[in-house]
C-alpha positions in Angstrom: 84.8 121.9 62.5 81.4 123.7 62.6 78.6 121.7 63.7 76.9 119.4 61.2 73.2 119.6 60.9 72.8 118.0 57.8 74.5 114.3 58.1 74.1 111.5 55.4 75.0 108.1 56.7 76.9 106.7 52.9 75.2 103.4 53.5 71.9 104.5 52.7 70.2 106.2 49.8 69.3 109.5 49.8 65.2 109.3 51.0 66.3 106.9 54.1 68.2 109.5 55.6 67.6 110.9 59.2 66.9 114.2 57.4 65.1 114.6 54.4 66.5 116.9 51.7 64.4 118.0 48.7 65.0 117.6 44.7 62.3 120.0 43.3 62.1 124.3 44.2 58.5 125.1 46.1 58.5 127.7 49.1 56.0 125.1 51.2 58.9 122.9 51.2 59.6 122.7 55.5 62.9 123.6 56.1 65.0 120.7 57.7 67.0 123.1 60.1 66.6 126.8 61.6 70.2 129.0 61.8 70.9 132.0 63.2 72.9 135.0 60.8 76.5 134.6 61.8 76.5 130.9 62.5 78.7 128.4 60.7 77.3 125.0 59.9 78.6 122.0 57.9 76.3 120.4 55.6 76.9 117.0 54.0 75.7 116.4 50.3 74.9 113.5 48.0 76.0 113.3 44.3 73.5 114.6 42.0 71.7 111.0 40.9 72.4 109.3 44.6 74.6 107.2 43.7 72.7 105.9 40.1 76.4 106.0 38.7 79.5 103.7 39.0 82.7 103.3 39.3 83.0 100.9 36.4 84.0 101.2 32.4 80.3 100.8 31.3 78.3 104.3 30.3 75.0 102.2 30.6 74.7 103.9 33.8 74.9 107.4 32.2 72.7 106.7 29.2 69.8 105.0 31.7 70.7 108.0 34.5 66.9 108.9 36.5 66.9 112.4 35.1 63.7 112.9 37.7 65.6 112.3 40.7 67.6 115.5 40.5 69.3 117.1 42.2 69.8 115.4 46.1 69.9 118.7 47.6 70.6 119.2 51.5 68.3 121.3 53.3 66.2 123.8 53.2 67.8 125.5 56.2 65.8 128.5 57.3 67.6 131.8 58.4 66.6 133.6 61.5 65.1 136.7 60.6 65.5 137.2 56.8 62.4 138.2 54.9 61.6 139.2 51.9 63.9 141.5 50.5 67.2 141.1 52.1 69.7 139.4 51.1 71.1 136.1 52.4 74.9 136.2 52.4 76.4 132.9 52.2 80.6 132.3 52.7 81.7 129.0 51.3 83.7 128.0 54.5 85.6 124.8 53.1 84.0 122.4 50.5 85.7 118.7 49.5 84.6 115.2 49.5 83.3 112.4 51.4 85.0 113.5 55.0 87.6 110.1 56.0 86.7 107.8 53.3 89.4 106.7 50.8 87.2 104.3 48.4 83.8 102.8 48.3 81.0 102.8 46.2 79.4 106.4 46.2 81.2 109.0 44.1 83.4 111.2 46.1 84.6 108.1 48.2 88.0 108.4 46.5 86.9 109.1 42.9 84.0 111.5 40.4 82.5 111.0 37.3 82.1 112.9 34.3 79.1 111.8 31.4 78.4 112.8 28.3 74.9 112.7 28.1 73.0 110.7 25.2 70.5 113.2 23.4 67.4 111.1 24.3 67.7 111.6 28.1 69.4 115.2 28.4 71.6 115.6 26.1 74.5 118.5 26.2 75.8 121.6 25.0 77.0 119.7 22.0 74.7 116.7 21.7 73.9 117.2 17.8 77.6 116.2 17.3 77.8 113.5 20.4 74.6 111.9 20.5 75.4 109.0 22.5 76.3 108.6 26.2 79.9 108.3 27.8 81.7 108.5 30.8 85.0 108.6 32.5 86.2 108.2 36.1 88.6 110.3 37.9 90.7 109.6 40.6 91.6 111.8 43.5 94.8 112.1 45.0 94.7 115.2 47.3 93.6 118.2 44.8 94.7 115.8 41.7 92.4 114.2 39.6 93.6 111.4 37.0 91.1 109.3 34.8 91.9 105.9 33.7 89.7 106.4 30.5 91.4 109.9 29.3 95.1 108.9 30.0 98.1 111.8 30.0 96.0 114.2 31.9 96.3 115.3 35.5 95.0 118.8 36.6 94.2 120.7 39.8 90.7 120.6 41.0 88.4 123.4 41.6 85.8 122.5 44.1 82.4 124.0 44.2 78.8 123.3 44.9 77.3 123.4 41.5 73.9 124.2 43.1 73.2 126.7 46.1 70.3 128.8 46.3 66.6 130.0 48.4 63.6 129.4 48.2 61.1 130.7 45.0 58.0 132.5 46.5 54.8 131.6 45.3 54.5 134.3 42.8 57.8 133.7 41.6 57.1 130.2 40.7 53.9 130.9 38.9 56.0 132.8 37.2 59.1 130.1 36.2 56.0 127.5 35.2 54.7 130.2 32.7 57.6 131.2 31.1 59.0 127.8 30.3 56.0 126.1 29.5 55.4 129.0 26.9 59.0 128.3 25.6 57.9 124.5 25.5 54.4 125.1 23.5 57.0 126.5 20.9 58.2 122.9 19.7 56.8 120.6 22.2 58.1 117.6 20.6 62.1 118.6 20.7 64.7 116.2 21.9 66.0 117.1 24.3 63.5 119.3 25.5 62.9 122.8 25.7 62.7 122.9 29.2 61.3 120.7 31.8 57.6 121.0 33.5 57.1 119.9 37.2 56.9 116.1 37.4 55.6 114.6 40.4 57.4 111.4 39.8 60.3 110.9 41.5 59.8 114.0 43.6 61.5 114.6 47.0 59.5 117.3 49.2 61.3 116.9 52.7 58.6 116.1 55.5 55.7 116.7 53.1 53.5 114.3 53.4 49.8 112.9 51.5 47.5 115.9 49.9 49.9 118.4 50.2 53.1 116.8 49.1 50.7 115.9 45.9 49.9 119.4 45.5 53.3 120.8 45.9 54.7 118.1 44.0 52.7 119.2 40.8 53.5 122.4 40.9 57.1 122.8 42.3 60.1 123.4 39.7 62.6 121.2 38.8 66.1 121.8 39.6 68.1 121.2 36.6 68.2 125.5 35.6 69.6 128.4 37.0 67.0 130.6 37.7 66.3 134.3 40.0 67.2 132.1 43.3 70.9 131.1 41.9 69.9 127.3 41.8 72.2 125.0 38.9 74.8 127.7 37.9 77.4 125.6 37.6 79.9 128.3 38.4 83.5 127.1 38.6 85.0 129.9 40.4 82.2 129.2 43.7 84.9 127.2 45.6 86.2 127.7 49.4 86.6 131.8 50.3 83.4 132.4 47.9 80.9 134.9 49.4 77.3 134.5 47.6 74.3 136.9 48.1 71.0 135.5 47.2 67.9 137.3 47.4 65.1 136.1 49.9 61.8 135.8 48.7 60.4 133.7 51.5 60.1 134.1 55.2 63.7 132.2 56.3 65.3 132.4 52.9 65.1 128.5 52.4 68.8 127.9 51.9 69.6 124.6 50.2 72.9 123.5 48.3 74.4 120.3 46.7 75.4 118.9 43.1 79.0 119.1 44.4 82.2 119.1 41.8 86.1 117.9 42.5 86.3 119.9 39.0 84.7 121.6 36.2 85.1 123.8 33.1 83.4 126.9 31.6 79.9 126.1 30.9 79.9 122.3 32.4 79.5 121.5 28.1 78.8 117.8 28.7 75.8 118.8 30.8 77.5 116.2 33.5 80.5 117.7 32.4 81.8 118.4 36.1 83.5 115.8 37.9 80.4 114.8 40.2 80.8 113.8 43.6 79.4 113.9 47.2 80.8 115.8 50.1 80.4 118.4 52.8 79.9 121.7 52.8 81.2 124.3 55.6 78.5 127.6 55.4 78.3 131.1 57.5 75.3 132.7 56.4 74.3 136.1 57.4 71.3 138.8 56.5 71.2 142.5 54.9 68.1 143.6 55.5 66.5 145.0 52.4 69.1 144.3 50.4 67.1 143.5 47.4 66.5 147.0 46.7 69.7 149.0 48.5 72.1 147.0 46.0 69.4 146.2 43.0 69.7 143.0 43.0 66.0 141.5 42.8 66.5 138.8 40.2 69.5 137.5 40.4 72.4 136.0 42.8 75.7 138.1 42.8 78.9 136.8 44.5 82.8 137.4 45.4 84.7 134.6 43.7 87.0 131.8 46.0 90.6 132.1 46.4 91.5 128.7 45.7 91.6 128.9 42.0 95.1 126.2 40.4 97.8 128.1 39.8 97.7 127.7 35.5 100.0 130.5 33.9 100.5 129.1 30.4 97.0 128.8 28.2 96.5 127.4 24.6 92.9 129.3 23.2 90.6 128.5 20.9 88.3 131.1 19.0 84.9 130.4 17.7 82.8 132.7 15.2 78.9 133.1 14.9 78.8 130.8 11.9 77.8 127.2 11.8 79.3 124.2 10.6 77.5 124.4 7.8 78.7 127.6 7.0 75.4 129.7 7.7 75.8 133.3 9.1 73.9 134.1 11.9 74.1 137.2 13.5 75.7 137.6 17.1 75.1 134.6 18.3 77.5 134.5 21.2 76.4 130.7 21.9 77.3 129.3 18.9 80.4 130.9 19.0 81.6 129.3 22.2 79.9 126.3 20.7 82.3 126.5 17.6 85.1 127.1 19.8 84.8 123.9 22.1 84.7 122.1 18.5 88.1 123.7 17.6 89.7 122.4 20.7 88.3 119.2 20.0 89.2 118.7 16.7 93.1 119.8 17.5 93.3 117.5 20.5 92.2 114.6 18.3 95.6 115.4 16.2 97.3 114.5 19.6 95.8 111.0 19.9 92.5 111.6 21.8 89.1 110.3 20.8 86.6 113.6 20.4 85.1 111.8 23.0 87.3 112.3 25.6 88.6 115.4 24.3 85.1 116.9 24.7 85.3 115.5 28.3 88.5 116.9 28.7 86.6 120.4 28.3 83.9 119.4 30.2 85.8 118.2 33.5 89.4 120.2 33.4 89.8 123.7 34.6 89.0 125.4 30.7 88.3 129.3 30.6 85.3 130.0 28.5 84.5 133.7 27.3 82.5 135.5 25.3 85.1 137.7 23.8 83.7 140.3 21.6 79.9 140.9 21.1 79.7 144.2 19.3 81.2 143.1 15.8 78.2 142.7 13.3 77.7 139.9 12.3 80.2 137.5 14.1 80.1 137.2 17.9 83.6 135.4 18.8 83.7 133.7 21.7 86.8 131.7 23.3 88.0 128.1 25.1 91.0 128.6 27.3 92.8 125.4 27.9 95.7 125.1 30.5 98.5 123.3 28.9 99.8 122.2 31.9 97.4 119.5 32.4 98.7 117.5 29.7 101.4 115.0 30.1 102.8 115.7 26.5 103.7 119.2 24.7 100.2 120.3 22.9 101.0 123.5 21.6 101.6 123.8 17.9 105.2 123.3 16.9 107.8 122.0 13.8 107.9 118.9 14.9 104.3 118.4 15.2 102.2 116.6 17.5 102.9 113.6 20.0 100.7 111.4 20.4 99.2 109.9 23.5 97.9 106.4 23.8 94.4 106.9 24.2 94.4 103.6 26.3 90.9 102.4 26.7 89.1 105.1 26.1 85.2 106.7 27.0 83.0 103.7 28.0 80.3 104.2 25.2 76.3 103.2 25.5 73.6 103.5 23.3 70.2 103.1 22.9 
């Protein structure tokens, strides 16, 4: 096992840990640990809320969730040697959760959570049509995950850190603050938001401490977006045999990682629509020195997907067009056809006994293929769900005999406010 240099002792929360990760992106956040390129490490990781969700059939957890804790994110680790301009290269190692704990109270001790996020606090790809908050629990058994609240479904997980990426430089930053509170000043009253501005409360700055941890807190960024640095991609295919290059824009690179998944589908829909969990992490990290500008890759992270992917050979797929539900043409809109899509495969696995509820977490947690397939055809963008019918317990594809139905047994704990 390579050495841990990030532990997290389960029996305390997040900001009573020996080391003291981060939640917000700033480069005068210390890094916690310095590496060398071409050393392996093991980093453990906390769920995304710390441990604010449980392992119960209420969603009151999900509806109430601390929106400015996030993300408990491990590190920063700094990199011998890389500056600005190279590129950090980053192999996924092994990734899975809690090491040698069955059960217990933190998720990834044995179980993950999905949650459908209420509009008011977050909301989700499709919160106009699922306004209210839900959740289901999923139970590991090796690389299985089973959920007492969407019965007849077991699938293969793919696990991934929904959240790796360096350090912002100072210019860089200015530059996030701008752009999103311009796209903010544009309906500054939407719910949810339009983006999210820095927000001291609730911030997590490592070893920062009095005037400048209140500086840095009311500048740094928020976490919940992908941005130039990687950050919250949410990318499925990230999992163990993934190799990631990032570019460095501060002195060190500032490597941090966490928001860990058992599962996911394209596009994480639900907004929590992975199956969160904690975990560990096993990196190598290693430096190109001016990469940035050898391979063109300035603004953006680029990456070799994992090997690990389930081994799903039969697919039922939904299309979507560029045309909303009220039947109003809009021109390419490559969103709203995926968006129009996931409501197609909601809608048919309702005729198969689910609630849309769980059918949309379905989506959000199970292995689903999402692409935009055509882009070029004025004036419909289609765009397409691809749902492994494996997963199921019962038959889903279209037949003469039509569907059978599930029991939907208990279903999505619902809350509201």
């Amino acid at each position: 096992m390579p050495e841990l240099l990030f532990p997290l002792d389960s029996t305390k929360k997040f900001t009573e840990q020996e080391l003291l990760g981060h939640n917000r992106w700033h480069p005068e956040i210390p890094p916690v640990v310095t590496v060398r390129p071409g050393q392996s490490f093991r980093v453990h990781c906390r769920e995304w809320f710390d441990g604010a969700i449980h392992n119960d059939d209420s969603a009151d957890d999900v509806r109430d969730a601390p929106l400015p804790i996030v993300h408990a994110l491990s590190g920063p680790f700094s990199v011998s040697g890389a500056e600005p301009g190279d590129l950090l290269v980053v192999d996924i190692l092994d990734v899975g959760p809690i090491p040698q704990e069955d059960s217990g109270p933190l998720a990834g001790q044995g179980w993950g959570y999905t949650g459908i996020f209420p509009k008011q606090n977050g909301g989700g790809f499709l919160t106009d049509y699922f306004p209210d908050a839900y959740k289901a629990i999923w139970d590991f058994n090796g690389q299985q995950a089973t959920s007492r609240h969407v019965p007849g479904v077991t699938f293969t997980g793919m696990i991934h850190p929904g959240l790796m990426g360096t350090a912002p430089s100072a210019a860089l930053l200015a530059k996030w603050n701008e752009r999103e509170g311009a796209l903010r000043a544009t309906d500054p009253d939407r719910v949810p938001p339009l983006s999210l501005p820095p927000l001291p409360d609730g911030a997590i700055l490592g070893s920062l401490t009095g005037g400048d941890f209140d500086r840095v807190a009311a500048e740094a960024a928020r976490t919940a977006p992908p941005r130039e640095n990687g950050g919250n991609q949410d990318i499925k295919n990230m999992t163990k045999g993934t190799r990631v290059f990032y570019p460095v824009y501060v002195p060190g690179a500032n490597l941090s990682v966490g928001d860990l998944h058992f599962s996911q589908g394209d596009g994480e829909i639900t907004f929590c629509g992975a199956i969160e969990m904690g975990g560990f992490v096993d990196l190598h990290v290693d430096v190109i020195k001016g990469g940035m500008t050898t391979y063109g890759v300035s603004e953006n992270a680029i990456f070799l997907p994992g090997i690990v992917a389930p081994q799903y050979s039969q697919w039922l797929a939904f299309s979507g067009i560029s045309v909303t539900t009220d039947g109003e043409q809009r021109y390419l809109d490559a969103q709203l056809a995926f968006q129009r899509a996931c409501l197609h495969a909601i809608d048919y696995l309702t005729r198969f006994g689910y609630s849309p509820e769980q059918a949309y977490l379905i989506l959000g947690a199970a292995p689903i293929e999402g692409r935009f397939s055509a882009v070029v055809d004025i004036p419909n963008s289609c765009a397409t769900v691809y749902l492994p019918t494996a997963i199921f317990d019962v038959d889903v594809r279209p037949s003469a005999a039509g569907p059978t139905r599930v029991s939907p047994g208990q279903g999505a704990p619902k809350s509201t406010f």
